[in-house]
LOMAR-864231 format. One record per residue: residue in three letters; z, y, x of N, C-alpha, C in turn. Coordinates in pm, 1 decimal. Atoms other than C-alpha are relative to their C-alpha. Layout:
ALA Z Y X Z Y X Z Y X;
...
END
This chain:
UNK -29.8 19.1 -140.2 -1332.9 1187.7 151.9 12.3 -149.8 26.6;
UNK -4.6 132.3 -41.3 -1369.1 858.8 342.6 70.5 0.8 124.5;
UNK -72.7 -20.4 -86.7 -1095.3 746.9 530.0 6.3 -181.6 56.8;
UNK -43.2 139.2 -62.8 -1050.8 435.9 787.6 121.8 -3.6 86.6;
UNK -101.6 -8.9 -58.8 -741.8 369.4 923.0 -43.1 -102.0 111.7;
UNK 2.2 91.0 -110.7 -680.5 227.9 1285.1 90.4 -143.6 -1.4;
UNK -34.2 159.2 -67.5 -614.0 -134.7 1433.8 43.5 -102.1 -134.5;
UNK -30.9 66.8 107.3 -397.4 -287.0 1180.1 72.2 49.6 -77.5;
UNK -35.6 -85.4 97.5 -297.4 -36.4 922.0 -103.0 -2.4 -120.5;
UNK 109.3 2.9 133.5 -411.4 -39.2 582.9 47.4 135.1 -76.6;
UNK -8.4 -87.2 121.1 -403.0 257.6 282.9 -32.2 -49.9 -129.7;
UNK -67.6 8.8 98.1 -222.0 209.1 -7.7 -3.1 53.2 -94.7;
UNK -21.8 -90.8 133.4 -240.8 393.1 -383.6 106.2 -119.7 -53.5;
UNK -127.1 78.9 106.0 65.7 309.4 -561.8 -44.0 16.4 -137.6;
UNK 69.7 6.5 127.7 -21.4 210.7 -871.4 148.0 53.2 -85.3;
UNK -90.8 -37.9 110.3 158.1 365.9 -1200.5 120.9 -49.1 -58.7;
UNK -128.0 60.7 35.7 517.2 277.3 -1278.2 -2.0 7.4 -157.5;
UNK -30.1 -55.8 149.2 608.1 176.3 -1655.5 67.5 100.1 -10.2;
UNK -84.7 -66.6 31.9 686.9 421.8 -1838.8 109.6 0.8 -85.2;
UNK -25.1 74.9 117.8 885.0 225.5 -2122.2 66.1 -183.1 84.8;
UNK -113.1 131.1 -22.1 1131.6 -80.8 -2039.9 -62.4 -122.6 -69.3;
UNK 28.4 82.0 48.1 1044.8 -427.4 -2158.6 63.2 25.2 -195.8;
UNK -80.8 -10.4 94.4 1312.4 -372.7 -2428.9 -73.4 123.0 -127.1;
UNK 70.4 -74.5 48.0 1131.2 -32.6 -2539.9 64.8 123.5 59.5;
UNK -49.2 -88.7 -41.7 1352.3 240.9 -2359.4 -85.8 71.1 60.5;
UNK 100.3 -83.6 -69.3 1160.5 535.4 -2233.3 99.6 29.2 103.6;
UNK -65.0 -62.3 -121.7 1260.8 595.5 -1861.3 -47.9 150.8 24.4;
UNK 39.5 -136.5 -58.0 1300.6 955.7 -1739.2 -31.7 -15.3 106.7;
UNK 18.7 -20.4 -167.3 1167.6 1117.0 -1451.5 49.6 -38.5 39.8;
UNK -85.0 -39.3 -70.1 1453.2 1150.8 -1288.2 60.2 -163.3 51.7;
UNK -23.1 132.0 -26.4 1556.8 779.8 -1305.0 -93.6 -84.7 56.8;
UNK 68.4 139.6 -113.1 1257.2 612.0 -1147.7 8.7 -19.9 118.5;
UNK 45.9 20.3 -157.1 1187.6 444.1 -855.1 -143.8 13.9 9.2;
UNK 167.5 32.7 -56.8 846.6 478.9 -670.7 8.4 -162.2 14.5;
UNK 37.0 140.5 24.6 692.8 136.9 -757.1 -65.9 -22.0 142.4;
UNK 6.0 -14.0 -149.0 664.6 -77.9 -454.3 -133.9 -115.5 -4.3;
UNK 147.1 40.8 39.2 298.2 -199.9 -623.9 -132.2 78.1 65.5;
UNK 111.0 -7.4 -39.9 -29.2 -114.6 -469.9 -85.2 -33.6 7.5;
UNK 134.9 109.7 19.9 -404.3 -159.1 -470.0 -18.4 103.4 125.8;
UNK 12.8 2.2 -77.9 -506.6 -161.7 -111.2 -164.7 89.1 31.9;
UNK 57.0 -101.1 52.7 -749.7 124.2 -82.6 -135.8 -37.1 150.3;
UNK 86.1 34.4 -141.9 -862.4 73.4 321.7 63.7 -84.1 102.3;
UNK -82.0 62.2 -76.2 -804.4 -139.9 579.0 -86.6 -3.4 127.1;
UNK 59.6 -22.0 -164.4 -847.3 -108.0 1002.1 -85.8 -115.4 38.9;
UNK 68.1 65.0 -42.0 -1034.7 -338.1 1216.1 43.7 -101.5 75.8;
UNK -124.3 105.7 -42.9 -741.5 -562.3 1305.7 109.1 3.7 129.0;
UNK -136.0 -6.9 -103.1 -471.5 -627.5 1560.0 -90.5 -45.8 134.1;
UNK 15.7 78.9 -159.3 -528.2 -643.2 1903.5 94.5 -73.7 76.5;
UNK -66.4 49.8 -55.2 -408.0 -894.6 2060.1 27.4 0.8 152.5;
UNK 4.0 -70.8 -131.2 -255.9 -954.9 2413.6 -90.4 -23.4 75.8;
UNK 90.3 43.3 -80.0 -531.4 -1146.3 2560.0 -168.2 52.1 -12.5;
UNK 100.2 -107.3 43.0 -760.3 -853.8 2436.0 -94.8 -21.1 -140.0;
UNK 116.3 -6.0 116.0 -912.9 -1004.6 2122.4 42.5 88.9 -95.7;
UNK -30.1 -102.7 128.8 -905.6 -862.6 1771.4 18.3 -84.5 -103.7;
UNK 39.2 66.3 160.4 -790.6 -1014.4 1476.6 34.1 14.7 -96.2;
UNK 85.6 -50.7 145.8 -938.5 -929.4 1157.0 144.4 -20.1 -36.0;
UNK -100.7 -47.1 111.5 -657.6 -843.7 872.4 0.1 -155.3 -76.0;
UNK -24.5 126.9 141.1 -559.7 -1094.8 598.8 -42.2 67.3 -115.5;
UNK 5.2 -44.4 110.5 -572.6 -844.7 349.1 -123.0 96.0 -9.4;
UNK 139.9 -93.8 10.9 -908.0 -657.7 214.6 -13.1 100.3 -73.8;
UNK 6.6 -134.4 79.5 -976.8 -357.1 8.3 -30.6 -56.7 -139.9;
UNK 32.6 55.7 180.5 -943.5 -411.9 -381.9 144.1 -61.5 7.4;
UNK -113.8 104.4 38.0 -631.1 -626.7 -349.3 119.7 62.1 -6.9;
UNK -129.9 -58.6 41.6 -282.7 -538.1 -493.0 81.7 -91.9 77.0;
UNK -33.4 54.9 -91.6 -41.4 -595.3 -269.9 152.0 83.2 -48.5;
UNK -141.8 -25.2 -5.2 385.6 -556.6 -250.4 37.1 67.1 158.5;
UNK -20.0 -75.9 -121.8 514.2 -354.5 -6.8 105.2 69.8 32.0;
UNK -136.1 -58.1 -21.5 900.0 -266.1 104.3 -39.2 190.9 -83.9;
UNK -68.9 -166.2 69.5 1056.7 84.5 -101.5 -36.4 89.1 87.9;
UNK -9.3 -121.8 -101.9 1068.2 221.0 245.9 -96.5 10.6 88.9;
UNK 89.2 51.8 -81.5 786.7 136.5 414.2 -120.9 79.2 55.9;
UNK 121.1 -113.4 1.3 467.7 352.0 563.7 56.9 89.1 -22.7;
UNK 23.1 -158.9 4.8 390.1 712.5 569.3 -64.1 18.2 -122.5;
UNK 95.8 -78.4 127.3 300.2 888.1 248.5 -101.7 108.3 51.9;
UNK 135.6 -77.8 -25.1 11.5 1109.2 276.4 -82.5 7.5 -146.8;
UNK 27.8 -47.2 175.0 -205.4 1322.5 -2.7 -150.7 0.0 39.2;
UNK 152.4 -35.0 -23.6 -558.9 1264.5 31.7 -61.5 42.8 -108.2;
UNK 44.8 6.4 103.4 -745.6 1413.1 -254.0 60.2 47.9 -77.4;
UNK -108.6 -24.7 119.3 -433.1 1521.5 -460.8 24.2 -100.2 -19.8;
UNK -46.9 132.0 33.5 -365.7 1123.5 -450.1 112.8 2.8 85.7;
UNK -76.2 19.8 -123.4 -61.0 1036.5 -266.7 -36.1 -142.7 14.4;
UNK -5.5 99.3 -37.3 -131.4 719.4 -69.0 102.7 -34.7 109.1;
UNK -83.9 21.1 -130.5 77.8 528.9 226.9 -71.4 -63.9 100.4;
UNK 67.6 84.1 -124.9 -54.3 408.4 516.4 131.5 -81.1 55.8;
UNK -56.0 115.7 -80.4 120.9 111.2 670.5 -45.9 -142.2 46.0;
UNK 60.2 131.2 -108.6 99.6 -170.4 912.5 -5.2 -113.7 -97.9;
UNK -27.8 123.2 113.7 26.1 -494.6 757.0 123.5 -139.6 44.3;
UNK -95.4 67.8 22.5 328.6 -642.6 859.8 108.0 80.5 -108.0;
UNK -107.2 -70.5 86.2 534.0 -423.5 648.1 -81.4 -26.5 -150.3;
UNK 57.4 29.3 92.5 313.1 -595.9 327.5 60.6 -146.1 -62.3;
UNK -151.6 177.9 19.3 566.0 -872.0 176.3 -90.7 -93.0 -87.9;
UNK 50.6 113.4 45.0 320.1 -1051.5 -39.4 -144.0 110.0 -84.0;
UNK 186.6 -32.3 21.7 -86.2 -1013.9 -203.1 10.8 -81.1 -175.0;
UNK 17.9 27.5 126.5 -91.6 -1006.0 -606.2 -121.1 -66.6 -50.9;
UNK 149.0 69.9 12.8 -340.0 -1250.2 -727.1 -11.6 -1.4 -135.2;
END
């Protein structure tokens, strides 16, 4: 399935949380957090502004990106869960 999100919303796959601590501890289920890592899956056709233009995103498809705990809508496309959210709710772009 091919999906485009509107204006300035992008889709998100959270990428895989360790499973194993620096130290070597195996974390349980039950103790993780959803990692607030992502590789940026799709992205809209930008913000409209007020004087009617459009402008283009910062961020592009392929790029891992940080993104608040609480942030976006989850959604299951595929049996994937992804999030869709605005790209102001995107705190920084993993290089």
């Amino acid at each position: 399935m091919k999906i485009r999100p509107l204006a300035d919303r992008i889709v998100v796959k959270r990428l895989a949380e360790e499973e194993k601590t620096k130290g070597g501890i195996i974390i349980p289920d039950t103790a993780k957090e959803k990692p607030i890592e992502g590789m940026v899956v799709a992205v809209g056709n930008g913000k409209s502004l007020k004087d009617g233009k459009l402008r283009p995103l910062d961020v592009k498809a392929g790029a891992r990106v940080l993104f608040g705990k609480y942030s976006g809508t989850e959604v299951k496309l595929e049996g994937d869960e992804h999030i869709i959210l605005r790209e102001d709710d995107i705190l920084a772009v993993v290089e």
